[in-house]
N, CA, C and O of each residue as an XYZ file, in Angstrom:
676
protein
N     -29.091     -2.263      5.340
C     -29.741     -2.887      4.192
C     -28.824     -3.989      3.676
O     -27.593     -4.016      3.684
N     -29.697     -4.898      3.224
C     -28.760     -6.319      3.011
C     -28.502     -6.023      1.438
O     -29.212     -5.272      0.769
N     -27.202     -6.837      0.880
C     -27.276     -6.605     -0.611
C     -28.192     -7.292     -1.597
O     -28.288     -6.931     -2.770
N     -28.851     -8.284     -1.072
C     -30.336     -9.069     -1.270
C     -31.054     -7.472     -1.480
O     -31.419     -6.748     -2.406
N     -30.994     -7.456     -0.089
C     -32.908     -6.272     -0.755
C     -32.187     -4.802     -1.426
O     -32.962     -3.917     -1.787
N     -30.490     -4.564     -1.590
C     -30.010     -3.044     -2.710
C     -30.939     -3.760     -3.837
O     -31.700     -3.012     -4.451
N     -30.943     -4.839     -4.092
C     -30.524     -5.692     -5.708
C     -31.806     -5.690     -5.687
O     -32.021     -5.386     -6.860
N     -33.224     -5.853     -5.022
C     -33.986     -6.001     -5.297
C     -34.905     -4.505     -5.330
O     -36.004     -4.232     -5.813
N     -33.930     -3.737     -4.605
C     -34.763     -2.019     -4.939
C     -33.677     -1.429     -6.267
O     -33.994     -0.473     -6.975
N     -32.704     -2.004     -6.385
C     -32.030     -1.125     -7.843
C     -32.995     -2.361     -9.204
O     -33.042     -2.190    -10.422
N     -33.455     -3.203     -8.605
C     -34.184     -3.675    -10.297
C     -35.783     -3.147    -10.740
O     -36.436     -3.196    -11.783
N     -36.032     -2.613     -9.329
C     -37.296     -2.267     -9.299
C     -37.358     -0.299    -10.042
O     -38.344      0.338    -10.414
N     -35.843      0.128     -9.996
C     -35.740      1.236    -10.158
C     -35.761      1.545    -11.405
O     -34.953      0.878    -12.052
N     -36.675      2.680    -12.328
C     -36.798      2.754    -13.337
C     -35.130      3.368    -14.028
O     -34.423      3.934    -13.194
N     -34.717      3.284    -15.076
C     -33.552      3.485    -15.991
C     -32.911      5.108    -14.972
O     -31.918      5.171    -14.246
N     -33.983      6.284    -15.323
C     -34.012      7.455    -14.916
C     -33.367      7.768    -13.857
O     -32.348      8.457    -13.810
N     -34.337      6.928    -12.348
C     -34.085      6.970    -11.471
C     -32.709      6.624    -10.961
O     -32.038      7.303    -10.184
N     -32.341      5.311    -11.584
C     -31.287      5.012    -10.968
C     -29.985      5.780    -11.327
O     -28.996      5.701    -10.598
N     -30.000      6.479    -12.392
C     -28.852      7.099    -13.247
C     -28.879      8.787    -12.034
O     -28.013      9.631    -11.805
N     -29.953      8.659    -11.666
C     -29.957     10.086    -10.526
C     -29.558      9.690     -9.560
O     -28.455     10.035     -9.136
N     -30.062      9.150     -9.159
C     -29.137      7.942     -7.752
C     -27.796      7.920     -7.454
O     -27.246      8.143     -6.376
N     -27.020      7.437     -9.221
C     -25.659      6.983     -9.227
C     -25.448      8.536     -9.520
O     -24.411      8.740     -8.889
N     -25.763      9.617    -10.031
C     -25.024     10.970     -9.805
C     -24.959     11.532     -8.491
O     -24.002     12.061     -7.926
N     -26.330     11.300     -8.025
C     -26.123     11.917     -6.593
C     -25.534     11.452     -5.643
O     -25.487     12.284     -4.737
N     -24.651      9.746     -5.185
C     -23.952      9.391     -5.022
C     -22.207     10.279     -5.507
O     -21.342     10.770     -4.783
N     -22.290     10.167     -6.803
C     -21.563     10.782     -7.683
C     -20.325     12.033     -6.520
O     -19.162     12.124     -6.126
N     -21.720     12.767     -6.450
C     -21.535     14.296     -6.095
C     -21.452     14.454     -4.671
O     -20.877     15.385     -4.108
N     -22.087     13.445     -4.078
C     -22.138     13.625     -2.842
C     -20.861     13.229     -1.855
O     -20.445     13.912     -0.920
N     -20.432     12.161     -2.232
C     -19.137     11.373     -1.957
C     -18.021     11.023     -2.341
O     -17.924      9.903     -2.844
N     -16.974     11.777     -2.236
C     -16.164     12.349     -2.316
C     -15.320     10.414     -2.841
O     -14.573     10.279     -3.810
N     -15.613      9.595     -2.182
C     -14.788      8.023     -2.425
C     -15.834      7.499     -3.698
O     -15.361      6.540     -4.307
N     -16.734      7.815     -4.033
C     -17.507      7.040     -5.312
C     -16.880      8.153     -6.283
O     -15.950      7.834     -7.023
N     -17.325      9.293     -6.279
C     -16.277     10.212     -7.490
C     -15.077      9.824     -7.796
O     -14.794      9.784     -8.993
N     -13.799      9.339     -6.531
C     -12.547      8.751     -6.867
C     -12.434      7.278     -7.039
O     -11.484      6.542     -7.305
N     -13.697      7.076     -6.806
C     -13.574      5.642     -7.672
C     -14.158      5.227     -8.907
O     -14.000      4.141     -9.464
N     -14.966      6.364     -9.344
C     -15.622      6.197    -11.074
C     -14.195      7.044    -11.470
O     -13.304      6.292    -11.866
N     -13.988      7.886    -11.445
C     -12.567      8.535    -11.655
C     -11.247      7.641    -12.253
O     -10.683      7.744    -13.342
N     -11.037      6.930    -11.368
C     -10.467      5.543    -11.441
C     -10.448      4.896    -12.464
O      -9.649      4.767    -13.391
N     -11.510      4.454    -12.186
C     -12.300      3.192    -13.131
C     -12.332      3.690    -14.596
O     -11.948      3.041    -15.569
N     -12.859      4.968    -14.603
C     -12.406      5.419    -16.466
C     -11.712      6.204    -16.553
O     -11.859      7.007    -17.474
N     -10.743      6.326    -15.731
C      -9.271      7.300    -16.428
C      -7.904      6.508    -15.230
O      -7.140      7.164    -14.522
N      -7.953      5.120    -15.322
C      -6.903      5.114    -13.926
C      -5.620      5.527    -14.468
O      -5.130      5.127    -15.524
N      -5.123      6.354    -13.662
C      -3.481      6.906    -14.080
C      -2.656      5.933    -12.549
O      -2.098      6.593    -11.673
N      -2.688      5.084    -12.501
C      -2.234      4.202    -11.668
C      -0.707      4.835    -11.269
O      -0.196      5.093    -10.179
N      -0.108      4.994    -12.991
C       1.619      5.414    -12.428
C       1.659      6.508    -11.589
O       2.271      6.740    -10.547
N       0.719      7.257    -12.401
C       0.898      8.633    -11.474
C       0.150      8.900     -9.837
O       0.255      9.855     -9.066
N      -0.431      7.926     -9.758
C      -0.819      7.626     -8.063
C       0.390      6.720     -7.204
O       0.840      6.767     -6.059
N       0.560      6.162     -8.009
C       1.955      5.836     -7.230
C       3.403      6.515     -7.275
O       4.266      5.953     -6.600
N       3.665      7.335     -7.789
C       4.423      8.259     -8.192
C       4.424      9.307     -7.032
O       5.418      9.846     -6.546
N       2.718      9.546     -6.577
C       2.473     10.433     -5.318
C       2.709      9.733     -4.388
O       3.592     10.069     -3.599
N       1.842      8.321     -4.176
C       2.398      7.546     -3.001
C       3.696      7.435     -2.605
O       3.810      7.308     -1.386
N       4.578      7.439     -3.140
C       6.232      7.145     -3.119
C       7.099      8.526     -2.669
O       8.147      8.607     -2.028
N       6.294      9.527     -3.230
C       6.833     11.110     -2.628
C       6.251     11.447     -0.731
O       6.743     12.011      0.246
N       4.744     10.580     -1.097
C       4.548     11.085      0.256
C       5.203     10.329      1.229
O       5.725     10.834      2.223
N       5.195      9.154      0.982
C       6.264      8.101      1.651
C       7.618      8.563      1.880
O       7.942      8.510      3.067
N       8.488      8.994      1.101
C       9.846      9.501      0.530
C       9.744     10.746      2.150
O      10.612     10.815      3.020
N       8.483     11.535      2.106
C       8.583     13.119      2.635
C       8.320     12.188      4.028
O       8.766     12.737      5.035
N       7.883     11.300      4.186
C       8.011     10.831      5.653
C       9.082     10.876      6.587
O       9.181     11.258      7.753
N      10.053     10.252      5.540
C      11.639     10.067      5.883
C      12.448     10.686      6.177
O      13.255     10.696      7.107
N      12.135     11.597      4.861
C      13.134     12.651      4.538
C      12.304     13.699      4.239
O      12.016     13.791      3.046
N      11.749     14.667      5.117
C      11.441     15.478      4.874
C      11.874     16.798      3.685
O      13.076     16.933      3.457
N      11.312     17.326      3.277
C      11.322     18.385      2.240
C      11.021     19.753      3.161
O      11.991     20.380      3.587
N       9.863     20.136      3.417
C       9.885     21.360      4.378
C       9.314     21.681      5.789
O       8.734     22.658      6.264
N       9.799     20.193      6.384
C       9.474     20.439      7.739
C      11.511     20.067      8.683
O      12.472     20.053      7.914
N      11.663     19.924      9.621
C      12.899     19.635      9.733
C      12.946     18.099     10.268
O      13.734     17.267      9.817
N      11.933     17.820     11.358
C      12.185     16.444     11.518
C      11.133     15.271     10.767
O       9.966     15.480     10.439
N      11.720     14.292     10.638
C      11.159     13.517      9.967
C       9.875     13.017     10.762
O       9.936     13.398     11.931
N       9.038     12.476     10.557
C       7.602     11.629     11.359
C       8.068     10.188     10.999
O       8.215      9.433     11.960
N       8.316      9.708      9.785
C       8.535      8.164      9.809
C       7.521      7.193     10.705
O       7.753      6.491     11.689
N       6.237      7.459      9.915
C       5.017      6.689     10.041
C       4.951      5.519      8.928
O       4.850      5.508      7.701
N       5.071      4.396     10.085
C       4.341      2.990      8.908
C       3.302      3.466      8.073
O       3.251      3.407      6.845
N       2.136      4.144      9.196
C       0.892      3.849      8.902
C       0.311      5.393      7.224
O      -0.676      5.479      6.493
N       1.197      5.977      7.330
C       1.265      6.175      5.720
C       1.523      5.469      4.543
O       0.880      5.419      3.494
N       2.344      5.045      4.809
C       2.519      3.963      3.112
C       0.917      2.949      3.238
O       0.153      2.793      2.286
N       0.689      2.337      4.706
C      -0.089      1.375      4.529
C      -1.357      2.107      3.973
O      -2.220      1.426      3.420
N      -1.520      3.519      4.099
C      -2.966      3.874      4.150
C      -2.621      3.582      2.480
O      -3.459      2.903      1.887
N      -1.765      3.927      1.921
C      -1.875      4.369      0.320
C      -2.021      2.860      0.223
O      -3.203      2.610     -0.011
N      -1.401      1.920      0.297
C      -1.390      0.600      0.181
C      -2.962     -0.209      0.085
O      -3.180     -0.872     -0.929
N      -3.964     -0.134      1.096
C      -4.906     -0.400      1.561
C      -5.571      0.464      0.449
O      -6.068     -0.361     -0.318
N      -5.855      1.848     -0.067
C      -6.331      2.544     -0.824
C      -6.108      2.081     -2.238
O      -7.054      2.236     -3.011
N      -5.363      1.713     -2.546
C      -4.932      0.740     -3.995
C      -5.324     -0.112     -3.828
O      -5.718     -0.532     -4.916
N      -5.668     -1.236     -2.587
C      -6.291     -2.442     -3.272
C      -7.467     -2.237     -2.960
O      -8.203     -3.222     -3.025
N      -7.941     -1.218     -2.615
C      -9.640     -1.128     -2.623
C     -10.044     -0.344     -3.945
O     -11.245     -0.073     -3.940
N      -9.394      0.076     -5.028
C      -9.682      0.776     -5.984
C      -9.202     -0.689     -6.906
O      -9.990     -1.098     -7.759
N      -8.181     -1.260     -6.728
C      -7.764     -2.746     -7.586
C      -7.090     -2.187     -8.589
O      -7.178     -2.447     -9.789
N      -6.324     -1.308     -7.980
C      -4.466     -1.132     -9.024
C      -3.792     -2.614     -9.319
O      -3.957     -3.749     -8.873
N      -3.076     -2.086    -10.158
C      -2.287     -3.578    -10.581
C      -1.605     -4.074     -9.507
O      -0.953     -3.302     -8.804
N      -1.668     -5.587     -9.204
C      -0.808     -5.555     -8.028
C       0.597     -5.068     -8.231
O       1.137     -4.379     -7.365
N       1.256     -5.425     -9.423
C       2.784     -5.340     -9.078
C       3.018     -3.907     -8.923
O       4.158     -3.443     -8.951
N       1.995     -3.208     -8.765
C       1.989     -1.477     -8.780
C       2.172     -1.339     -7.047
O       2.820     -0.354     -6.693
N       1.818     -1.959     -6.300
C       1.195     -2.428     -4.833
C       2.382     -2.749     -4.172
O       2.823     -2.223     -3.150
N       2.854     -3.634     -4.820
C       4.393     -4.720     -4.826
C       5.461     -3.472     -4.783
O       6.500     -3.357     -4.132
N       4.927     -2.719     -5.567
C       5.790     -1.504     -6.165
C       6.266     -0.448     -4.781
O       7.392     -0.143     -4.390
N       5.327     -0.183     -4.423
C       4.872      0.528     -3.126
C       5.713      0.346     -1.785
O       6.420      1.093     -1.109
N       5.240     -1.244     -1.695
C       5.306     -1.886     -0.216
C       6.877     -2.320     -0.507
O       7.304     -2.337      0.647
N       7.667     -2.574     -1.104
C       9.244     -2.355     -1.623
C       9.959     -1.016     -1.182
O      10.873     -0.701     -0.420
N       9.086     -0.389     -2.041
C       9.777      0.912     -1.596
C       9.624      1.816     -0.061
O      10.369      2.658      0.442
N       8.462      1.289      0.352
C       8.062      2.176      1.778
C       9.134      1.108      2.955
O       9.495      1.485      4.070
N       9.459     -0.211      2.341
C      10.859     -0.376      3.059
C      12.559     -0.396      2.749
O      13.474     -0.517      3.563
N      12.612     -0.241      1.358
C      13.442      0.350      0.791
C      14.262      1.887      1.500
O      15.423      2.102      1.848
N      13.048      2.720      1.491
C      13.417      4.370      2.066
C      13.361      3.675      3.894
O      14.162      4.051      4.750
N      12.606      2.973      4.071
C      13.147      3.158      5.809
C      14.195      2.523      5.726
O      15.154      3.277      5.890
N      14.481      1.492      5.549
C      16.432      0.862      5.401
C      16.885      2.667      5.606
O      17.305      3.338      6.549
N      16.580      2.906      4.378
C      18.041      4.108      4.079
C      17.892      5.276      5.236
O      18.796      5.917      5.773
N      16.515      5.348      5.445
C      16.522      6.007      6.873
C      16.858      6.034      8.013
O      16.955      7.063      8.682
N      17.164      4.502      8.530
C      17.986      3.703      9.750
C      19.024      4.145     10.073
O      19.513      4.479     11.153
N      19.614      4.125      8.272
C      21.349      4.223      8.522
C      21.763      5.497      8.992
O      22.892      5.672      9.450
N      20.855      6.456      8.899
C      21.477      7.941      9.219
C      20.837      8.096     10.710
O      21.470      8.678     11.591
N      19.255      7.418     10.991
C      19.095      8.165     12.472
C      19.072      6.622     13.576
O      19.231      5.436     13.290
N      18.873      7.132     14.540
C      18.811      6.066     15.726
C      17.395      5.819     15.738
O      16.712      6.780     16.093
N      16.761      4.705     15.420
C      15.341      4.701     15.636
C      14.896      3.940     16.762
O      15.811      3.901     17.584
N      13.996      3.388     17.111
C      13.667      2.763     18.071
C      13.055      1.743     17.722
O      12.598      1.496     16.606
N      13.002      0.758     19.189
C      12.732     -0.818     18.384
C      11.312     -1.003     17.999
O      10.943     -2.031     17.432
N      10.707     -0.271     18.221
C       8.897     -0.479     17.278
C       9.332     -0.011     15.580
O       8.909     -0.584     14.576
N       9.905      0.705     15.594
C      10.897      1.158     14.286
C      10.477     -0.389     13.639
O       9.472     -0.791     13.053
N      11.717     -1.017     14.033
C      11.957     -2.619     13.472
C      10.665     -3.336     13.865
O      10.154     -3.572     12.770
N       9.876     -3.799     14.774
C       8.578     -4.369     14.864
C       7.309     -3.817     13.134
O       6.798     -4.458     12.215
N       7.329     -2.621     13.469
C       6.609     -2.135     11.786
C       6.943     -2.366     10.884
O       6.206     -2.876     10.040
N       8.196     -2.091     10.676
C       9.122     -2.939      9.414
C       9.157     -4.238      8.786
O       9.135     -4.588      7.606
N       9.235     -5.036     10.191
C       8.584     -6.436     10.235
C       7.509     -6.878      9.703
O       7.313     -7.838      8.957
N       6.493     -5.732     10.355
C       5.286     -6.252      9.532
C       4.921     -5.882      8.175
O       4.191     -6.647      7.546
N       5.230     -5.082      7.781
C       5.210     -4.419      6.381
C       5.830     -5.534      5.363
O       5.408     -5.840      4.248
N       7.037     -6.091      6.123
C       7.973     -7.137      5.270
C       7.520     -8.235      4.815
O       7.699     -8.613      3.657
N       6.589     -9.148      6.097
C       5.539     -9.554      6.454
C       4.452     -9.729      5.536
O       4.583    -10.488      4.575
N       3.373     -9.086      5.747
C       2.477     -8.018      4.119
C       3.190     -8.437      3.392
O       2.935     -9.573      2.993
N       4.457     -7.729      2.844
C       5.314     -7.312      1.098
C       5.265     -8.975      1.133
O       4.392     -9.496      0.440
N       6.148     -9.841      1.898
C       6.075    -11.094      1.241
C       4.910    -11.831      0.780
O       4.743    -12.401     -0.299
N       4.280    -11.744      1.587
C       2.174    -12.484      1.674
C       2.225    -11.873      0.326
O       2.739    -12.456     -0.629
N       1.652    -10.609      0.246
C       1.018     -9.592     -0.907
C       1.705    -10.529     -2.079
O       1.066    -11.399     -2.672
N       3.386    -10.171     -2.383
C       3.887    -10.684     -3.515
C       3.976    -12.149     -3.648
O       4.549    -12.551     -4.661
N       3.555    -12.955     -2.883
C       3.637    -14.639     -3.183
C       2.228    -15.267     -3.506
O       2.110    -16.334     -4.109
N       1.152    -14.498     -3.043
C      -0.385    -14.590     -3.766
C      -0.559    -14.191     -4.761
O      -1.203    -14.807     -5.610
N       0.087    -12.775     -4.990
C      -0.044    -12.525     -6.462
C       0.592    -13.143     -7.525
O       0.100    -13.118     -8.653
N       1.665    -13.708     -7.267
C       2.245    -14.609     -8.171
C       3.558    -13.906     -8.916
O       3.943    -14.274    -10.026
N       4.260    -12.724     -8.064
C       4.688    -11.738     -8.595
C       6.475    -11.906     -8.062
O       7.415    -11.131     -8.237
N       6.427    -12.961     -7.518
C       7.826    -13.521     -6.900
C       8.887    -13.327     -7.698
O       9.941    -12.884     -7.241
N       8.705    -13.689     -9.204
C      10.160    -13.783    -10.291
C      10.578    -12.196    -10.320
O      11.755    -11.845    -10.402
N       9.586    -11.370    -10.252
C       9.637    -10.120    -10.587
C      10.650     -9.048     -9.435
O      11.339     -8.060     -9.691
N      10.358     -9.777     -8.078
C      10.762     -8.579     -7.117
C      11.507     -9.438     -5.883
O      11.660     -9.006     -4.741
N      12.011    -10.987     -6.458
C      12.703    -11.705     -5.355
C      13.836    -10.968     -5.524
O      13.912    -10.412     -4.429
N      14.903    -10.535     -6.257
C      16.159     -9.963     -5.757
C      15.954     -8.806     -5.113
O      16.975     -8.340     -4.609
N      14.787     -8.074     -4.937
C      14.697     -6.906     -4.025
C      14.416     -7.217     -2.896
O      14.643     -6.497     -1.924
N      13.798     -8.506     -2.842
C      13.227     -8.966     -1.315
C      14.186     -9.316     -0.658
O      14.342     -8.911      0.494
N      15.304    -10.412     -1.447
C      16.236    -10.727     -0.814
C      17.445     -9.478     -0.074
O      18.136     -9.346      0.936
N      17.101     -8.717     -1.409
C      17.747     -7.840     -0.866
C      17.792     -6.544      0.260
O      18.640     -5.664      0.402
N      16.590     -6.791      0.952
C      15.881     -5.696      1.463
C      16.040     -6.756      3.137
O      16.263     -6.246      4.234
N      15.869     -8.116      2.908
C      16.377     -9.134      3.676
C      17.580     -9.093      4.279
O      17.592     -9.267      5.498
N      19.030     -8.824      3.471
C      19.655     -9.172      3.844
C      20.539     -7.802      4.584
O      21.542     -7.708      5.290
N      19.541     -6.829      3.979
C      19.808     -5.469      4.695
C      19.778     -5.558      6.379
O      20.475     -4.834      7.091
N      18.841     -6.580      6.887
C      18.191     -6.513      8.223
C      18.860     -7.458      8.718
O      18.502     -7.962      9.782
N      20.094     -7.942      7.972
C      20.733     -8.976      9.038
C      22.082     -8.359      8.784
O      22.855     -8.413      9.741
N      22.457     -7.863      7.839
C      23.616     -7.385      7.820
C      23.432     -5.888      8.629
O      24.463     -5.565      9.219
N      22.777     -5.326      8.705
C      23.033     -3.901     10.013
C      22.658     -4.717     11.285
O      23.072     -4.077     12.251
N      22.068     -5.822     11.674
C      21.704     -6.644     12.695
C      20.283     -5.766     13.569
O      20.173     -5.401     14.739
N      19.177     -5.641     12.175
C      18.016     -4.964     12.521
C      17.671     -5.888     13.956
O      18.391     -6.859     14.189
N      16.444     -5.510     14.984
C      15.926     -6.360     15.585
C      14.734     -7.508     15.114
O      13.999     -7.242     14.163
N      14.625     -8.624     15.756
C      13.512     -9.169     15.077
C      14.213    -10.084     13.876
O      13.614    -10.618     12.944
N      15.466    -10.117     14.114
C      15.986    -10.808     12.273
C      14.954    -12.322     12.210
O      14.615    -12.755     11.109
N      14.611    -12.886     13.244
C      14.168    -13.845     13.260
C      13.047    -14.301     12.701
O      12.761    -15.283     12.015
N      12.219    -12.984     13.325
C      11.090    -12.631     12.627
C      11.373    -12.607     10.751
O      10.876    -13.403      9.954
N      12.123    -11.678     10.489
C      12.328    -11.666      8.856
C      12.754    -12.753      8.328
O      12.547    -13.094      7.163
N      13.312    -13.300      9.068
C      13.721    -14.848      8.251
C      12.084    -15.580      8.119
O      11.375    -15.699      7.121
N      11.860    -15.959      9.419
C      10.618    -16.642      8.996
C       9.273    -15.924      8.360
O       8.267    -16.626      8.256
N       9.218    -14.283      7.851
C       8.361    -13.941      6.774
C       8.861    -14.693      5.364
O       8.162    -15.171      4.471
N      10.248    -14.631      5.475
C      11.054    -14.927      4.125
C      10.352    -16.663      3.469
O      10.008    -17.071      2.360
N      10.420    -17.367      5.093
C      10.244    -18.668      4.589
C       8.791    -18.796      4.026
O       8.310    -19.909      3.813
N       8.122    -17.681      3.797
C       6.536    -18.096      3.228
C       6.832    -18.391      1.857
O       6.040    -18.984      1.124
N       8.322    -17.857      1.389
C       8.465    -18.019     -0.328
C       8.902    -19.287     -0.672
O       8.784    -19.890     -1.738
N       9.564    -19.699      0.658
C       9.678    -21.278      0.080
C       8.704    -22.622     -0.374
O       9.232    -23.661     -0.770
């Protein structure tokens, strides 16, 4: 169904109807409940507060013994915030820290070079994300600093991070 003919069957829908519609949606789907949820109660800190633990338990596990150290966790939470439209610098907040904790994760294990390729891209993202939003004054000494992490341990790819870096220029 095109959004032409939703718009032309939700105007045709009497007050009643449609308010049953949007509950039974409601109830039925588990992503419209967490997104009216959202929308009138967002506790933003405290979703990122979880994002950052589950990220954190990637690394450094809590009660398993080896770590997993999956990109593709932080990104899911990442991708899930801007489809709900958290604040960005909440986002900014995130994508900092999900390379923040892998830095500190490097230094203790031997990872492998897709390790640094994901990293890359995440860095990648974090710069894009924070130079559209306009959020640069706020989180350039972390960038730089998260930068200069990957040339001073002599991550792979430095080349690559330099030229994400140059999108801020």
């Amino acid at each position: 169904m095109s959004k032409r003919a939703l718009k032309k069957y939700v105007t045709e829908l009497k007050k009643r109807e449609l308010e049953e519609q949007l509950l039974d949606l409601y109830t039925r789907f588990p992503v419209v409940k967490e997104y009216y949820d959202f929308i009138f109660n967002p506790k933003e800190d405290k979703m990122v507060q979880e994002a950052k633990a589950k990220i954190s338990n990637e690394y450094f596990p809590l009660k398993r013994k080896r770590p997993k150290a999956r990109r593709s966790v932080a990104q899911k939470y990442i991708k899930h915030f801007m489809k709900l439209g958290v604040e960005p610098h909440l986002i900014a907040e995130v994508m900092l820290f999900n390379l923040e904790i892998a830095q500190t994760f490097s230094l203790e294990r031997n990872v492998p070079e897709s390790f640094f390729k994901s990293m890359l891209n995440s860095f990648t993202e974090m710069v894009q994300f924070i130079s559209l939003n306009g959020l640069l004054p706020n989180y350039k000494e972390r960038i730089v600093k998260v930068y200069n992490f990957t040339q001073d341990n002599h991550w792979s790819f430095q080349e690559g991070f330099s030229r994400a870096l140059d999108i801020l220029d």
